[in-house]
C-alpha positions as a Markdown table, in Angstrom:
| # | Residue | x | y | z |
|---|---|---|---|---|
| 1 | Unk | 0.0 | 0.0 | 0.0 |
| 2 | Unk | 1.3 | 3.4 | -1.3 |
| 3 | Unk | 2.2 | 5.8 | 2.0 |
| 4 | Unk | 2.6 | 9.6 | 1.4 |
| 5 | Unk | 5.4 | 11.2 | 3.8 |
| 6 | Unk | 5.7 | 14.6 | 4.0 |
| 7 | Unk | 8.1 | 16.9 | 5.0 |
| 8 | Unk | 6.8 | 20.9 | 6.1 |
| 9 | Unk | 9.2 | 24.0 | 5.3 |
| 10 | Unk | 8.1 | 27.0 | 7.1 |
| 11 | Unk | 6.4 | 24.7 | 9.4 |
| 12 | Unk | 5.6 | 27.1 | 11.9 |
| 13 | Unk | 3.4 | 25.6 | 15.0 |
| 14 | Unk | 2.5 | 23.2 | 12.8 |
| 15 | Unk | -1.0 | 24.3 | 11.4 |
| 16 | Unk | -0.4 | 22.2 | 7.8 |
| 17 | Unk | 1.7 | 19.3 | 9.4 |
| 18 | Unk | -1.3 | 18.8 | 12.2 |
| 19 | Unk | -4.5 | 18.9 | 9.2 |
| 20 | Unk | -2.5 | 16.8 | 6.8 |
| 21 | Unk | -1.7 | 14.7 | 9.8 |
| 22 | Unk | -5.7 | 14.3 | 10.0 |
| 23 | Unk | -6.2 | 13.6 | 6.6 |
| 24 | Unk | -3.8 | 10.5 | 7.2 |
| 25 | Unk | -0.5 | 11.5 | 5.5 |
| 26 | Unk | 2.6 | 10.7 | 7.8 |
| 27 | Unk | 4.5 | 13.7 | 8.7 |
| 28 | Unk | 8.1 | 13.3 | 9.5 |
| 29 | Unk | 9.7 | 16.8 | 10.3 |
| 30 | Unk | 9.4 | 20.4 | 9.8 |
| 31 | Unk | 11.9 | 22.9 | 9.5 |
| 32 | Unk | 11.5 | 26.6 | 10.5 |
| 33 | Unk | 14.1 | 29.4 | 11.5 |
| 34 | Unk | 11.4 | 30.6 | 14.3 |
| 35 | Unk | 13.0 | 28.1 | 17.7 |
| 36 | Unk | 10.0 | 29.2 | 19.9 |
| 37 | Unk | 7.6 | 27.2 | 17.7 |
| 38 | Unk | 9.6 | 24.2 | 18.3 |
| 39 | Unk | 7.5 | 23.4 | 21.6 |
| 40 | Unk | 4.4 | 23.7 | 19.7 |
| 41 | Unk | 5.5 | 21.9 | 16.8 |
| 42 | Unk | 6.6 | 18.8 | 18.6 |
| 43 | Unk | 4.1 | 18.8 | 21.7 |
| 44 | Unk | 1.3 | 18.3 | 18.9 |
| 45 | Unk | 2.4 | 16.7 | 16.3 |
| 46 | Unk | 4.8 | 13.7 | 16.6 |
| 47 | Unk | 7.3 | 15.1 | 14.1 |
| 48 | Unk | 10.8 | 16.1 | 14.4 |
| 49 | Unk | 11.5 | 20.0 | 14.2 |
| 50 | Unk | 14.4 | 21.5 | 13.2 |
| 51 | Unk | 15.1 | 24.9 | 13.4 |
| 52 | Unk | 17.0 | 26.2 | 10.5 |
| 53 | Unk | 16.4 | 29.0 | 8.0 |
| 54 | Unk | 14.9 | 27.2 | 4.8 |
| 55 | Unk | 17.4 | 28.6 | 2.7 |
| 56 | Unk | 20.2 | 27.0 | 4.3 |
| 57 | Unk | 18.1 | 23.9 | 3.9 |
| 58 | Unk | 19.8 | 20.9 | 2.0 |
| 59 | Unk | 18.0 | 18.4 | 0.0 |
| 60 | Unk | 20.0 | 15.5 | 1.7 |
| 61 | Unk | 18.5 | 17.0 | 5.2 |
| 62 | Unk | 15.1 | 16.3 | 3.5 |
| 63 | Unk | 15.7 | 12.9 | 1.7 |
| 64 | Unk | 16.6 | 11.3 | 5.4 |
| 65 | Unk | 12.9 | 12.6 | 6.8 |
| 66 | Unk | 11.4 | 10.4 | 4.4 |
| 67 | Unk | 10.7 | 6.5 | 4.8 |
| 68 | Unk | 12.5 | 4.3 | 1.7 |
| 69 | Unk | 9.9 | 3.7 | -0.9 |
| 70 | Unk | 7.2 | 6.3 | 0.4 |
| 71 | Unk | 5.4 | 8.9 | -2.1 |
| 72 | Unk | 7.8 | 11.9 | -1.1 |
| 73 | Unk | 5.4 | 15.1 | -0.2 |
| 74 | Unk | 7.2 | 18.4 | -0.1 |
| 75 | Unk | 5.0 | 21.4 | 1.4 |
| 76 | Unk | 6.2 | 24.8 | 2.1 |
| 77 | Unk | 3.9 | 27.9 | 2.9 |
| 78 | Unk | 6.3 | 30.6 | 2.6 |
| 79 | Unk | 5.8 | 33.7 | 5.2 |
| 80 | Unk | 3.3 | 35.7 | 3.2 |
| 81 | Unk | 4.5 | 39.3 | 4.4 |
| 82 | Unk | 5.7 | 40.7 | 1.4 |
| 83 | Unk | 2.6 | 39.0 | -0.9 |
| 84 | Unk | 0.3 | 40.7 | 1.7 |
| 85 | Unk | -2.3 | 43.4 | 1.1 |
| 86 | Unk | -1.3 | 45.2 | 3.6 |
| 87 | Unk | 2.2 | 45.9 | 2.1 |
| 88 | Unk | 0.7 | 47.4 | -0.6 |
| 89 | Unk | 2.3 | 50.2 | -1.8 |
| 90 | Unk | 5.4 | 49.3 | 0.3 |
| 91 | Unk | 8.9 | 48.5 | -1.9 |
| 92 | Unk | 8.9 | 44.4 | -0.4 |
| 93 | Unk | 11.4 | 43.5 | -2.7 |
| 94 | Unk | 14.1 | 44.1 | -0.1 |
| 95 | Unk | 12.6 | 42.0 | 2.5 |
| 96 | Unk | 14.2 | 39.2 | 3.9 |
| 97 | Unk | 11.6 | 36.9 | 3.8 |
| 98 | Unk | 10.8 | 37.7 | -0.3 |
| 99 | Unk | 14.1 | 35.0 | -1.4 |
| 100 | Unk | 12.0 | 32.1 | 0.3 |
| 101 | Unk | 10.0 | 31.0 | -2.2 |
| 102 | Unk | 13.3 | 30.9 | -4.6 |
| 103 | Unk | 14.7 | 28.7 | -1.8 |
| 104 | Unk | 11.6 | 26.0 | -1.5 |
| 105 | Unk | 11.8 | 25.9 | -6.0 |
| 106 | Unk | 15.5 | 24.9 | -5.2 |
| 107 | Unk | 14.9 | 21.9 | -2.9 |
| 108 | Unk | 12.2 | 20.5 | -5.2 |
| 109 | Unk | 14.5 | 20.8 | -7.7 |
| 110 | Unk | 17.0 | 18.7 | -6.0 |
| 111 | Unk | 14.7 | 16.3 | -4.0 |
| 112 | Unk | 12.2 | 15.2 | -6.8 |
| 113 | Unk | 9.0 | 15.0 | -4.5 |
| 114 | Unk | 6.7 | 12.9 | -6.2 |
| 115 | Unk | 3.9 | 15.9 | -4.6 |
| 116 | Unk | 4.4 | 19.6 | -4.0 |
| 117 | Unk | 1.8 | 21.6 | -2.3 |
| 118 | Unk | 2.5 | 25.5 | -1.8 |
| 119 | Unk | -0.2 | 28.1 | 0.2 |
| 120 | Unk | -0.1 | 31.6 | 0.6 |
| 121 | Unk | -2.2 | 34.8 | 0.5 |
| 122 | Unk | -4.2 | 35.2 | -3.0 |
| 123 | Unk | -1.7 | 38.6 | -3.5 |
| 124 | Unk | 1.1 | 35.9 | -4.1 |
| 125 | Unk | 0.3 | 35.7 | -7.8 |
| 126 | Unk | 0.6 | 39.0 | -8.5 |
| 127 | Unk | 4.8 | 38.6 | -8.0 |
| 128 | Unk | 6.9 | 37.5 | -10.4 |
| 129 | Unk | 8.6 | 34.9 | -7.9 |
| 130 | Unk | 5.4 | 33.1 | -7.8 |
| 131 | Unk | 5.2 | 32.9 | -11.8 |
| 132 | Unk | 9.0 | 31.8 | -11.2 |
| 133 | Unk | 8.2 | 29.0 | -9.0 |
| 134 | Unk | 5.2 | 27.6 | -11.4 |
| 135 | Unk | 6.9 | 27.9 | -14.0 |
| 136 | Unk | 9.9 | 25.6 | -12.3 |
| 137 | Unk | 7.6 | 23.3 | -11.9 |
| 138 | Unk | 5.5 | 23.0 | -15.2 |
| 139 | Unk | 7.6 | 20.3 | -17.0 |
| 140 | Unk | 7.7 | 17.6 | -14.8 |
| 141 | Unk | 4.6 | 18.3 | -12.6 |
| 142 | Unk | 1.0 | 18.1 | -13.3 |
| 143 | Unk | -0.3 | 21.6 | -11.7 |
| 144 | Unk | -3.6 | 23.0 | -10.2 |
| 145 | Unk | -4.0 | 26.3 | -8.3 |
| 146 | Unk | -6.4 | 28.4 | -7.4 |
| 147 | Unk | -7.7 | 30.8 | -4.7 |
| 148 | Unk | -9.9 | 29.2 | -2.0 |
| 149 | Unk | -12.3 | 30.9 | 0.6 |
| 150 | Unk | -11.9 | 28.3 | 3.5 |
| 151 | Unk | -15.4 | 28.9 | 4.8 |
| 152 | Unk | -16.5 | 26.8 | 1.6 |
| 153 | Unk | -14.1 | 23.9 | 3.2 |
| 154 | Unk | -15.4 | 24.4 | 7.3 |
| 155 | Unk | -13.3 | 26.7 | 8.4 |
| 156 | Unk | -15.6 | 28.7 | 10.3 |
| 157 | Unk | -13.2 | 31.8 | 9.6 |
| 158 | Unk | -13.5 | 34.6 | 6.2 |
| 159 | Unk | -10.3 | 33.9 | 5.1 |
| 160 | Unk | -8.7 | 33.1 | 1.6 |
| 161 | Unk | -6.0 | 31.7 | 0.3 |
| 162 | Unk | -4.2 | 30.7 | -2.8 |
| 163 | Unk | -3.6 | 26.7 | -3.1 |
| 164 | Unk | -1.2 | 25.0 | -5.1 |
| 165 | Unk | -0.7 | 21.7 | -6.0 |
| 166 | Unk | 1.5 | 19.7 | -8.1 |
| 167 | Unk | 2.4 | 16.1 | -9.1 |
| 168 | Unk | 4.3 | 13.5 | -10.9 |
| 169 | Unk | 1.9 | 11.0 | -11.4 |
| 170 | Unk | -0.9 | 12.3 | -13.0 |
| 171 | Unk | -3.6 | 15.1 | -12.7 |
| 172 | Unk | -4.4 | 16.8 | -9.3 |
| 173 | Unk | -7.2 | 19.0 | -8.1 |
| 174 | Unk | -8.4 | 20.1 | -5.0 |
| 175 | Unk | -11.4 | 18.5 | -3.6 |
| 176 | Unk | -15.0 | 20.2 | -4.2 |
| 177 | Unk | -16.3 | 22.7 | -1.2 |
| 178 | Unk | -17.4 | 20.8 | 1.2 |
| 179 | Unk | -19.2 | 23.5 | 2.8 |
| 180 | Unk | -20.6 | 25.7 | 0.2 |
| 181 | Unk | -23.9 | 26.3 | 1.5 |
| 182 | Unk | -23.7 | 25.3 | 5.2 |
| 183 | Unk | -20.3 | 27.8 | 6.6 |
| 184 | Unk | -19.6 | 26.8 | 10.1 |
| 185 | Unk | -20.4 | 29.5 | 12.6 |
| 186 | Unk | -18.6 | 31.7 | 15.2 |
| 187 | Unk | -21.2 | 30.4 | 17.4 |
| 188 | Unk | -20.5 | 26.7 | 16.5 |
| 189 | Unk | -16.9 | 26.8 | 17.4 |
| 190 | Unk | -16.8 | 29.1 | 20.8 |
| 191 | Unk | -20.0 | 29.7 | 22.0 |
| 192 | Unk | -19.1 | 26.5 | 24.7 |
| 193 | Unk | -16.2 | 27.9 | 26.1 |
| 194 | Unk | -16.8 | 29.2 | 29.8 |
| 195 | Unk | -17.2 | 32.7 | 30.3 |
| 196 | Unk | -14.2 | 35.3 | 31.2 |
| 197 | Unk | -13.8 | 38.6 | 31.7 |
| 198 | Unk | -11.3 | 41.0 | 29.9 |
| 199 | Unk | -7.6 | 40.3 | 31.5 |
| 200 | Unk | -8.8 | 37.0 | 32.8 |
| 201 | Unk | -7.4 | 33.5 | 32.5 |
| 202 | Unk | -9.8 | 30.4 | 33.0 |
| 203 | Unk | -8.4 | 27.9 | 35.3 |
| 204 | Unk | -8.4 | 25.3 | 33.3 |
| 205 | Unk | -7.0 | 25.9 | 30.4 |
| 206 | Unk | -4.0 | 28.1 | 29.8 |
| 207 | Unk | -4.8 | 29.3 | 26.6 |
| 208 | Unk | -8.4 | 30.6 | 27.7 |
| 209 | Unk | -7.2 | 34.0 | 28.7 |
| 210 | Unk | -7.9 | 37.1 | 27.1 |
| 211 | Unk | -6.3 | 40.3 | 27.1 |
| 212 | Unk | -7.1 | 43.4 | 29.0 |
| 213 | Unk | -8.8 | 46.5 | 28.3 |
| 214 | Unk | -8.1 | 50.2 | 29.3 |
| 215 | Unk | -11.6 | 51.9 | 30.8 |
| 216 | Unk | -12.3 | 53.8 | 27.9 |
| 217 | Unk | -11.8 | 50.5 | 25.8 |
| 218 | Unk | -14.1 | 48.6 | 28.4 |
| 219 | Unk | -16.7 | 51.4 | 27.9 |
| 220 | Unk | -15.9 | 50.8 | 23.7 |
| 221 | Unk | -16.8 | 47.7 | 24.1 |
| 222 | Unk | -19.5 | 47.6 | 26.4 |
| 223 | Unk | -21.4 | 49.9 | 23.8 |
| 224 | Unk | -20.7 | 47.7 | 20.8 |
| 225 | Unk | -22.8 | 45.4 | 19.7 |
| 226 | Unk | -23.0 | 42.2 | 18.0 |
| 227 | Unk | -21.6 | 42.8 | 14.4 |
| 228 | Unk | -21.6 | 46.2 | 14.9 |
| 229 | Unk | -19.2 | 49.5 | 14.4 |
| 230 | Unk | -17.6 | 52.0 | 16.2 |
| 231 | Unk | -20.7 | 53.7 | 15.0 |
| 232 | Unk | -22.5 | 52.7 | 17.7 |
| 233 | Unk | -20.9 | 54.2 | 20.6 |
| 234 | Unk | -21.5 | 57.4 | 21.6 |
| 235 | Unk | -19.3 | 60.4 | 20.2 |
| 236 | Unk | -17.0 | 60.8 | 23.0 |
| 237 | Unk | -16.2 | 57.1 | 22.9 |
| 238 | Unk | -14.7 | 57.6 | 19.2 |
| 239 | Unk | -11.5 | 57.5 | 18.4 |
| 240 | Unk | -9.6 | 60.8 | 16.8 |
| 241 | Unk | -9.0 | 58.0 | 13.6 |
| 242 | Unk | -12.4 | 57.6 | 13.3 |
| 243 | Unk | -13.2 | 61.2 | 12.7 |
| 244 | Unk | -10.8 | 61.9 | 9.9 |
| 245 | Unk | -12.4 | 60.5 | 6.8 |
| 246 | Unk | -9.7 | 57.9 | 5.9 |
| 247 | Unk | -11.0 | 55.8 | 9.2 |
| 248 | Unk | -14.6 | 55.9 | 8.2 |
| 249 | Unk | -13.4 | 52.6 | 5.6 |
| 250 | Unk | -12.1 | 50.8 | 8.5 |
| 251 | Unk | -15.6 | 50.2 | 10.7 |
| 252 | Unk | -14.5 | 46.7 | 11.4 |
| 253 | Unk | -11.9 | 48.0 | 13.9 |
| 254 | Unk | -13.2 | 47.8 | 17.3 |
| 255 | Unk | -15.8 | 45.8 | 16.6 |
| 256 | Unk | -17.8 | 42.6 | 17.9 |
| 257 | Unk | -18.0 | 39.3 | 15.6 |
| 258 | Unk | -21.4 | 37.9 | 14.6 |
| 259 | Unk | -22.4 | 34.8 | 16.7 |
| 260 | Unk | -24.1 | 33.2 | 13.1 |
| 261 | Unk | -20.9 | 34.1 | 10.3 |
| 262 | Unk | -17.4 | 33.2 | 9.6 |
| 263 | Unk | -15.5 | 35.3 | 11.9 |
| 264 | Unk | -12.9 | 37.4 | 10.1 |
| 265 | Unk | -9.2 | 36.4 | 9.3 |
| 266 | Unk | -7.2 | 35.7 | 12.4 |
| 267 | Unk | -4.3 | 37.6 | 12.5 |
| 268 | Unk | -0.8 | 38.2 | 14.6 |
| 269 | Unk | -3.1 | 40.8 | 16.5 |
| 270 | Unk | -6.3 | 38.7 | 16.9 |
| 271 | Unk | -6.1 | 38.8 | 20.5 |
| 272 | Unk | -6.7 | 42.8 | 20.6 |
| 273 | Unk | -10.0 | 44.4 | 20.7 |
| 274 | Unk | -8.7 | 47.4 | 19.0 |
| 275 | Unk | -7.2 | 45.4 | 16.1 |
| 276 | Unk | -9.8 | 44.0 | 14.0 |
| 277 | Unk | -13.5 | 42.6 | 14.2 |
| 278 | Unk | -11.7 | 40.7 | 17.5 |
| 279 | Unk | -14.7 | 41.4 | 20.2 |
| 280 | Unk | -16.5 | 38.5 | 21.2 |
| 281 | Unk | -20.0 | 38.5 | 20.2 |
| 282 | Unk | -22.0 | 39.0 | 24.1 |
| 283 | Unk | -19.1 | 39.1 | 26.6 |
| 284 | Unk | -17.2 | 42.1 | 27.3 |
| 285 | Unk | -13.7 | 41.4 | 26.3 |
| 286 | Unk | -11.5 | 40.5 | 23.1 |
| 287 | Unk | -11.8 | 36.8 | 22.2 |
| 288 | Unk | -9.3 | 34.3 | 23.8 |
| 289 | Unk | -6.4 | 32.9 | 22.6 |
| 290 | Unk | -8.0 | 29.7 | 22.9 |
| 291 | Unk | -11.4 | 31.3 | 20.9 |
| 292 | Unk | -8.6 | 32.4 | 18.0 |
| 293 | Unk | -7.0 | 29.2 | 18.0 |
| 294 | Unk | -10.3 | 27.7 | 18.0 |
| 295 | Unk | -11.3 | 29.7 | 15.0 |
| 296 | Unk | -8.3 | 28.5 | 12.9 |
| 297 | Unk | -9.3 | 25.0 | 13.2 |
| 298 | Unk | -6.7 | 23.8 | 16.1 |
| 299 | Unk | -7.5 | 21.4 | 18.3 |
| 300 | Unk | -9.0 | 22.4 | 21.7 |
| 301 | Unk | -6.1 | 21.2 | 23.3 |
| 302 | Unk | -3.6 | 22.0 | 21.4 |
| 303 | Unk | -0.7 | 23.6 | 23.2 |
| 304 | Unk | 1.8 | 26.6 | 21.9 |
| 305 | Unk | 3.6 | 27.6 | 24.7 |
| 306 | Unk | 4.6 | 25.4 | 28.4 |
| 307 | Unk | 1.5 | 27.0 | 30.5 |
| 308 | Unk | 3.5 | 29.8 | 32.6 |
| 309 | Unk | 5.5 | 30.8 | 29.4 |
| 310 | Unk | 2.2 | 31.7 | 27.7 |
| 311 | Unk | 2.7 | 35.4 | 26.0 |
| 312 | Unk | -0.1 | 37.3 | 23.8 |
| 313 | Unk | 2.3 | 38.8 | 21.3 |
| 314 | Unk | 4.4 | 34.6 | 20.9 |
| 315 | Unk | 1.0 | 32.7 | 20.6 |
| 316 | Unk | -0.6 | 35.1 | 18.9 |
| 317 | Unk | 2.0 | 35.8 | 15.9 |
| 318 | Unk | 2.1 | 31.4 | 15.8 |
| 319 | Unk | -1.7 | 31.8 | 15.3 |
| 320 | Unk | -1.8 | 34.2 | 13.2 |
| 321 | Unk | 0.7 | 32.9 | 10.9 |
| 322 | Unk | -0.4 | 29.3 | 11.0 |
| 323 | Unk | -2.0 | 27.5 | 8.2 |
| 324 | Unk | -5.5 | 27.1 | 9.3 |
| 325 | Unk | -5.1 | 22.9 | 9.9 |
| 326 | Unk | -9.0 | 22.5 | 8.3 |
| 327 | Unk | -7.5 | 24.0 | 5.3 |
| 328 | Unk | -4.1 | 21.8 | 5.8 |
| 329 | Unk | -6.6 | 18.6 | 6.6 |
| 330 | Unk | -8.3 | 19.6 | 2.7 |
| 331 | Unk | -5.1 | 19.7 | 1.1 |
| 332 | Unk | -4.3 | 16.1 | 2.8 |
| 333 | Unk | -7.2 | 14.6 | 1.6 |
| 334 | Unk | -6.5 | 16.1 | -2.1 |
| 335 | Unk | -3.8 | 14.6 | -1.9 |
| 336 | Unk | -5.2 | 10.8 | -1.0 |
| 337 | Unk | -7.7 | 11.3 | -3.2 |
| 338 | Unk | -5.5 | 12.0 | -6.2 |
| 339 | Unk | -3.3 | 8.9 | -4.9 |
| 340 | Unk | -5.8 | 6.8 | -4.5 |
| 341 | Unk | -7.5 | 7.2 | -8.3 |
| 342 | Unk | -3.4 | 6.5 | -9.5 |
| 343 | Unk | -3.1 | 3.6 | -7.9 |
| 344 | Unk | -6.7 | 2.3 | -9.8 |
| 345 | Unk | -5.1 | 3.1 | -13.4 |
């Protein structure tokens, strides 16, 4: 029976290794320069981690992850800073992080992976490194790619992101929407955890805290209402952005989620009721990093940190950045799928 191994670059705290790992693809290692995700990582997962920058990577590192005669998976979800919206307008091309992609084309070149799967943010295809990388691969892999909003998939979360997948032995494609028509819900995923105030921890569970507020911020949010705006308060609540007429596009900041939508992207900041639509929907507080890790598909008990090493910023920039693992579990079974009907041939 054919096995797919994997090996994750820019595996992070392990958002794609832990959804292809419930799919049912074996995943050996992951390699990321960022140490603190190593607890994470491992804690979760099963697979080694190694911390190294990607492009210092060598394909013999990567040929010993993998199990002799296995179907060799390479996967590498580049950081997606300088493909991201919000950089536009900023000169990216002398970001650090922009030669990464160059670096994952090299080690397929030099590895061979029977597979290849690559996600990022939709903006990636408007760079010429990504036309670089496709085009690396067009003569020896069978490609699809496309840009998928993961609430179509279960991810009960607004966010999108381009897919890519590629193979050796024969035509790929991402499975259908599973979830076209029936999105999971804010409510679905959080609305059981226990209730806490702003600054609290529950004492159960670590990762159940959520961050504190300043008075004016409690009053903010105390005056906001489910799926609401700024709007809402009353004038002396708003903030001096808010009046000019550049913050009047932006009435998501400071606001509440809906208890019966996607919530919004989760993001490095998600923990912060003044960074997004980040307020839970009834209590007074920002959502939890539990509630944000929650709403990217993790497990419930799913660890980032040791317990009294727990920061906002650490866990929430590993959150943020993290492939959503429904979205990594999707890809996964793609990939069996497409397996499975070359194996019937």
């Amino acid at each position: 029976m054919f096995k797919i191994d994997a090996v994750d670059l820019f595996c992070g705290a392990g958002g794609l290794t832990a959804g292809l790992r419930e799919a049912g693809i074996r995943v050996r290692a992951g390699f990321d320069i960022d140490a603190s995700c190593e607890y994470a990582y491992t804690r979760n997962n099963g697979a080694v981690f190694f911390g190294k920058n990607v492009e210092d990577v060598t394909a013999e590192e990567i040929e010993r992850c993998y199990t002799p005669g296995s179907i060799k998976l390479l996967a590498g979800c580049a950081p997606c800073q300088p493909f991201s919206s919000y950089n536009q307008g900023r000169d990216t091309t002398t970001d650090r992080k922009w030669p990464l992609l160059y670096a994952f084309q090299r080690l397929i070149r030099e590895v061979q992976p029977e597979l290849v799967t690559m996600e990022n943010v939709p903006d990636v295809t408007k760079h010429q490194v990504y036309h670089d990388f496709v085009a690396s691969l067009q003569d020896h892999y069978e490609i699809w790619s496309g840009t998928v909003a993961c609430a179509d998939y279960g991810l009960p979360q607004r966010r999108k992101r381009h897919v890519l997948l590629a193979s050796k032995l024969g035509k790929i494609k991402l499975i259908d929407p599973t979830h076209a028509n029936d999105h999971v819900t804010v409510r679905k995923k959080i609305a059981h955890f226990p209730a806490i105030a702003a600054g609290e921890c529950h004492p159960s569970d670590p990762m159940h805290r959520s961050a504190s507020l300043t008075p004016i911020n409690l009053e903010r949010i105390q005056q906001s209402v489910e799926g609401g705006t700024w709007k809402d308060w009353r004038p002396d609540l708003r903030a001096k952005c808010h009046q000019k007429e550049s913050g009047k596009t932006y009435p998501s900041v400071y606001g509440r989620m809906s208890w019966d939508k996607p919530s919004p992207t989760m993001t490095t900041l998600c923990y912060g009721f003044g960074n997004g639509r980040f307020g839970h929907p009834s209590q007074d507080r920002g959502i939890s990093l539990r509630e944000a890790a929650t709403l990217q598909s993790f497990p419930e008990d799913y660890l980032f940190m040791p317990p009294d090493q727990i920061t906002f910023k650490a866990v929430g920039r590993m959150i943020g950045n993290a492939v959503p693992v429904r979205l990594g579990e999707v890809i996964g079974e793609s990939l069996l799928i497409h397996i499975k009907q070359i194996k019937l041939k």
